[in-house]
N, C-alpha and C positions, 0 to 999 in steps of 0.2 A: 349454538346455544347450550346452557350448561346441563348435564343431567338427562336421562332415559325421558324424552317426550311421551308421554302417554296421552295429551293433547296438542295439536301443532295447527300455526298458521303461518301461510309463505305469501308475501306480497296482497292480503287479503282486502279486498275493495266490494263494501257495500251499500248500496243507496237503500233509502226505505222513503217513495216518496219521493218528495224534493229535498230530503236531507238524505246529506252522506255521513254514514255512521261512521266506516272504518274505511282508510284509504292508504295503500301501502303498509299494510300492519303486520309484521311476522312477530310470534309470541309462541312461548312452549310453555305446558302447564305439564310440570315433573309430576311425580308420585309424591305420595303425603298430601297435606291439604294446603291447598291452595284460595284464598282468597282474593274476591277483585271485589275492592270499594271504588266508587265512584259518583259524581251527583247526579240528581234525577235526568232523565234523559239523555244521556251520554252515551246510552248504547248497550249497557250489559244484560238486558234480555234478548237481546238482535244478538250478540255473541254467544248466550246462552242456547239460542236457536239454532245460529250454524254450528255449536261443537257438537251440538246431538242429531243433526243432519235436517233441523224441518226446517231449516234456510240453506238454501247454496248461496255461494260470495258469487256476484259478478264478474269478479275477475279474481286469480289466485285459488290458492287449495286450503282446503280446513281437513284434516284427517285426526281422528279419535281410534285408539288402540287401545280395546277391551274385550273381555271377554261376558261381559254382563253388563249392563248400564241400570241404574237408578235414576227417574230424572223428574225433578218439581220444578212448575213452571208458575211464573207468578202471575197470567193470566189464563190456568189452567178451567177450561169449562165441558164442565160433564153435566148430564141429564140431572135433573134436581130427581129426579125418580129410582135413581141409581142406589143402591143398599150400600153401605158401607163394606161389609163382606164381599160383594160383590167386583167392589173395585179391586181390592186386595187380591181376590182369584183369579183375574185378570190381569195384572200386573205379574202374578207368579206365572202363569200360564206364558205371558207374555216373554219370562226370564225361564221358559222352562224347567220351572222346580218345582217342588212339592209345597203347595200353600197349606204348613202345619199350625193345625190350631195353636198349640201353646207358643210357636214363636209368635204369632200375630199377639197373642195378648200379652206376653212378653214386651214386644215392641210397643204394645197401647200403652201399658205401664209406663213403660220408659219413659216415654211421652207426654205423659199426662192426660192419656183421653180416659172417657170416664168408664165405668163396666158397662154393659148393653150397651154400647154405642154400635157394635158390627151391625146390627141389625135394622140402626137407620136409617131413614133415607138422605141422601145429601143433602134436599130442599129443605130437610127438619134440620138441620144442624145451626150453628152460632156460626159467625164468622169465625173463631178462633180454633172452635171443635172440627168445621170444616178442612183450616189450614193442615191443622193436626192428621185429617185422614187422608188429607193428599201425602205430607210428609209419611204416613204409615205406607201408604201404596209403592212410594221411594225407596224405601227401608228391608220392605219382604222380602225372602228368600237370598239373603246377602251378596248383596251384587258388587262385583269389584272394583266399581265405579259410580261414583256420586254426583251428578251433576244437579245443584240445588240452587234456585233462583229468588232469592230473598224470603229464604225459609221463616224467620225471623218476623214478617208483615202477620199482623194480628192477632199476635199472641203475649198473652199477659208477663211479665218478669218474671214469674215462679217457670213458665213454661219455658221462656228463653234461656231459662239457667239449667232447666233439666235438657232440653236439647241439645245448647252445648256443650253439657258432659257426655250425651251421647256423640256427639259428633267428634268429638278430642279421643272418646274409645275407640271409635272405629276407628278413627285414623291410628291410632298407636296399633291396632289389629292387624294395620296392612292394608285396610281400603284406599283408595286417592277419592279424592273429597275436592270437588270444585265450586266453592259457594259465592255467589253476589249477596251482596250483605252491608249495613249501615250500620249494625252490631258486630263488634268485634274485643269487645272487653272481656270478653270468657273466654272465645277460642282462642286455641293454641297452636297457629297456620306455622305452615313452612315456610310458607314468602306471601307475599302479598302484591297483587298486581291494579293499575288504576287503567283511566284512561283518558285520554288527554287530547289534544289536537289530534282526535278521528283516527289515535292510535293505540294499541292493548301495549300498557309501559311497564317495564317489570323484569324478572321478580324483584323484588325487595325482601330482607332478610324481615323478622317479625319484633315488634317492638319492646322494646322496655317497657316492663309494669308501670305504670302509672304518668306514663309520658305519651304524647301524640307527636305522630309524626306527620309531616307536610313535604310537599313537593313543590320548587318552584317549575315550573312547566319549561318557561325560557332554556335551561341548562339542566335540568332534571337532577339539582341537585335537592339532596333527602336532608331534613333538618330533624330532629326528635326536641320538642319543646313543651314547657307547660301550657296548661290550657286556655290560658288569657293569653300567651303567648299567640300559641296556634289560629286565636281567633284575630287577633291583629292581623296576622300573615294571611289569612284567609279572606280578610277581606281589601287585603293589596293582590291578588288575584293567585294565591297558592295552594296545593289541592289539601285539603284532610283525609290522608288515609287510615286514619284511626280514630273512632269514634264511635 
């Protein structure tokens, strides 16, 4: 596979259940960000899982080469009684850094959480504000490695345009950025990965402004079309990976 793997998988076969998510799947997520759209249930929190190790594959190898890991989960659950700060020092603790106040509120900025938020409790927060301090807990002590699982879920348009300017900085900074995502008209990925017949398909180079691209699955061949276009094709059974 092309490029330095800083996420890899060989042969990787997973059931969850009576469904089998991935079977036979080998995939490499390079450095710079990488994206994986895909439709609901497909599987990319179950891969989200194994590249940060809280799933092993059944059969095959999933191995991750970092020195720091970042990671939002998108059914991440903490004690509603947890402080916002709280989480943060633990997360740094966890990455072995220094949890310095001004970068935390740095990163709240960036973000869009509001002032006095560190001192809340989770149970008090909004869904959106919520999303935001798991995203902050991600973000602290700058970790070389991003893995984000539909960062994007709950948060208003002004937030999802400041996120992704965050996320297009760091990646130009050097981080690698692994995001599942339905939004992708702002970032600025290095390829783009879906998943298909119970397999991670990809990369893909990233698209032309103002164009979507589709995947027939049959022959994996990549189309870039307009958007009445795209939905024609999509509902002859072709995937949207931009939208």
């Amino acid at each position: 596979m092309p490029g330095e793997c800083i996420a890899l998988g060989e042969g990787v076969y997973k059931r969850m259940g009576n469904v089998v998510v991935l079977e036979d799947s080998s995939f490499c997520f390079s450095k710079g960000m990488s994206i994986v759209w895909a439709p609901n249930g497909s599987g990319k929190t179950t891969l989200v899982k194994l590249l940060t190790g809280i799933l092993s594959p059944d059969k095959g190898r999933v191995a991750l080469e970092t020195n720091s890991l970042g990671v939002l989960l998108e059914d991440q659950a903490l004690p509603k009684s947890l402080r916002v700060y709280d989480l943060v020092e633990f997360a740094c603790h966890a990455r072995r850094v220094d949890c310095r106040l001004e970068e935390v509120e740095r990163l709240s900025g960036d973000i869009g959480l509001p002032q006095g938020i560190l001192g809340k409790r989770l149970g008090e927060l909004s869904m959106g504000t919520l999303r935001k301090a798991l995203i902050l807990q991600a973000l602290v002590g700058g970790p070389e490695t991003l893995i984000l699982d539909d960062p994007f879920s709950s948060l208003d348009p002004s937030s999802r345009i400041r996120l992704s300017l965050l996320l297009n900085r760091l990646r130009d900074e050097g981080t690698t950025i692994i995001v599942t995502t339905h939004v992708m008209s702002l970032l600025e990925p290095d390829s783009v990965f879906t998943i298909a017949g119970q397999k991670v398909v990809g990369p893909f180079p990233g698209a032309t402004r103002g164009l979507v691209r589709v995947i027939d699955p049959e022959n994996r061949e990549i189309k870039e079309v307009g958007h009445e276009e795209a939905l024609r094709l999509y509902e002859k059974g072709h995937i949207i990976i931009d939208a």
